[in-house]
C-alpha positions in Angstrom: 0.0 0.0 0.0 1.9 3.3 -0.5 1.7 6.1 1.6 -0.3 8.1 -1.3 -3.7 6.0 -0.2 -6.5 7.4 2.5 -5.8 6.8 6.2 -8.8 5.6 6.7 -8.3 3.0 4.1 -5.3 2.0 5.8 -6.6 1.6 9.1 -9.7 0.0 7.8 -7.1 -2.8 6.3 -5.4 -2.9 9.2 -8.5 -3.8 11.5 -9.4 -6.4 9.0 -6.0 -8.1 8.5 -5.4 -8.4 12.5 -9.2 -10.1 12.6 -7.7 -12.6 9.9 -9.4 -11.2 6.9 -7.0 -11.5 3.4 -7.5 -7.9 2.1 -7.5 -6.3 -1.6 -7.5 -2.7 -1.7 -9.6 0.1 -4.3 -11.1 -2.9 -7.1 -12.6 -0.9 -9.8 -15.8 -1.4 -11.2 -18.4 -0.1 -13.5 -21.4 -0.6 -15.2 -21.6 -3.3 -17.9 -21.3 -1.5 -21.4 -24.3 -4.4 -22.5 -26.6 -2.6 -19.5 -29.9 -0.5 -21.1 -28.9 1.6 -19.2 -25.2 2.5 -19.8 -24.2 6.0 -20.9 -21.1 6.1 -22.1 -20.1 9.9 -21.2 -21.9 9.0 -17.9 -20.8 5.6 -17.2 -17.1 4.8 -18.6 -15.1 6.4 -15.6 -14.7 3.4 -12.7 -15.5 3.4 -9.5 -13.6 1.5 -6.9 -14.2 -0.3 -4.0 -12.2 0.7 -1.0 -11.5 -2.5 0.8 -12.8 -5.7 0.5 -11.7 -8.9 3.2 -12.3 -12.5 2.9 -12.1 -14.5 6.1 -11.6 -17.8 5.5 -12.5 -19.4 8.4 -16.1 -17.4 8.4 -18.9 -18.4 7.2 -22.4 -16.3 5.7 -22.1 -12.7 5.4 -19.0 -12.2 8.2 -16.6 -14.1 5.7 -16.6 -11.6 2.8 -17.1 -7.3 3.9 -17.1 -4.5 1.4 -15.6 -1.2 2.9 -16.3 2.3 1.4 -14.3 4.8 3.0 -15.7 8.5 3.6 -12.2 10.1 5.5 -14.1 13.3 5.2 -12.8 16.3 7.7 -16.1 17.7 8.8 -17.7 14.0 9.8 -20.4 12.3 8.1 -24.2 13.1 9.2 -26.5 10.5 7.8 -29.4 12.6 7.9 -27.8 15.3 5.6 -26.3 12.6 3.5 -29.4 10.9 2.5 -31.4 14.1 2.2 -29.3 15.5 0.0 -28.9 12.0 -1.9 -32.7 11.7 -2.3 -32.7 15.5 -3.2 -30.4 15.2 -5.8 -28.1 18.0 -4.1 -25.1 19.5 -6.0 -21.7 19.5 -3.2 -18.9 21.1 -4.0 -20.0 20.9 -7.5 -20.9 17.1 -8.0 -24.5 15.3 -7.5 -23.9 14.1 -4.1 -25.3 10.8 -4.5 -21.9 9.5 -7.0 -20.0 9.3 -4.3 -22.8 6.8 -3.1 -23.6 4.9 -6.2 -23.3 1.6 -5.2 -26.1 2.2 -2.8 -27.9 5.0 -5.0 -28.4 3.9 -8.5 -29.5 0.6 -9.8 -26.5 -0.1 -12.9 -24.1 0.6 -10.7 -25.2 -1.9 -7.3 -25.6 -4.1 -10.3 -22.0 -3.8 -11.2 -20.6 -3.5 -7.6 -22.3 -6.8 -7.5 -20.6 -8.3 -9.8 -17.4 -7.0 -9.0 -17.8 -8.6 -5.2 -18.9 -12.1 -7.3 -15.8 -11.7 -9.5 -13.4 -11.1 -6.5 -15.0 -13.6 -4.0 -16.9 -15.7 -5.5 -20.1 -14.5 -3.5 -22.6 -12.1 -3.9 -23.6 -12.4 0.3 -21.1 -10.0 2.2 -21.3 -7.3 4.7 -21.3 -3.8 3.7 -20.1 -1.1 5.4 -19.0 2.5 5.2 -16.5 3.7 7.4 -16.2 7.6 8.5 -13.7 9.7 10.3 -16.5 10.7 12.8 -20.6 10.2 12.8 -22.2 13.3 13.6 -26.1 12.2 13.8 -28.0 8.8 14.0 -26.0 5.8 12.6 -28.9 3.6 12.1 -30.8 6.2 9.6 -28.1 5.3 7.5 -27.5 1.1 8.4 -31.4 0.7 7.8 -31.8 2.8 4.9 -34.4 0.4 2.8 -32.9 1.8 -0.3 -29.4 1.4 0.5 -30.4 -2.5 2.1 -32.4 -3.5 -1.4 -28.8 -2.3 -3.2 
């Protein structure tokens, strides 16, 4: 890992390594060009996933986690987050639900999906999003039903 990378992705790998998870760091992913949905000025730039474990002594969901890594300086409010998501809020100049778009739109879970399948071998794995610092109610954000049918 060089020194370049997030913190928070770092100590995110670090938990997960010292609970015996094997790690692989920022796999890309994007929506399938086949999709009726792709748009290629929208759609051709990757995404990544931050950190993804495998456990392999675990079994069901604990075995495989998917980690997206918000390091942001001010904290993340869930509250604000989805509001703005479901509002289709501009911040600092980009719709704020992209840097949610695993969770938001349907092409892309559909290609985190098969990114996790193609790494793993599963599609059942435990996602989570780690912050700096939660300012607000965790479990707006946890129990979103949107978010949970992604």
């Amino acid at each position: 890992m060089s020194i370049k990378e997030d913190i928070l992705e770092q100590l995110v790998a670090e938990y997960l390594l010292h609970e015996g998870y094997f790690v692989q760091h920022n796999l890309k992913f994007r929506p399938d060009e086949a999709h009726p949905d792709f748009v290629r000025q929208l759609d051709s730039n990757h995404s990544d996933i931050d950190v993804v474990g495998i456990h392999p002594h675990r079994q069901g969901e604990d075995r495989v986690v998917a980690v997206s890594c918000k390091s942001w300086q001010s904290g993340f409010n869930p509250k604000t987050e989805i509001e703005a998501i479901e509002q289709n809020k501009k911040i600092s100049g980009r719709e704020r639900w992209k840097p949610f778009r695993e969770l938001v739109n349907p092409k892309w879970s559909e290609a985190f999906l098969q990114r996790m399948e193609d790494a793993t071998g599963t599609r059942r794995f435990t996602y989570i999003t780690a912050v700096t610092r939660i300012n607000g109610e965790k479990l707006l954000w946890e129990e979103n039903p949107a978010f949970r049918r992604a």
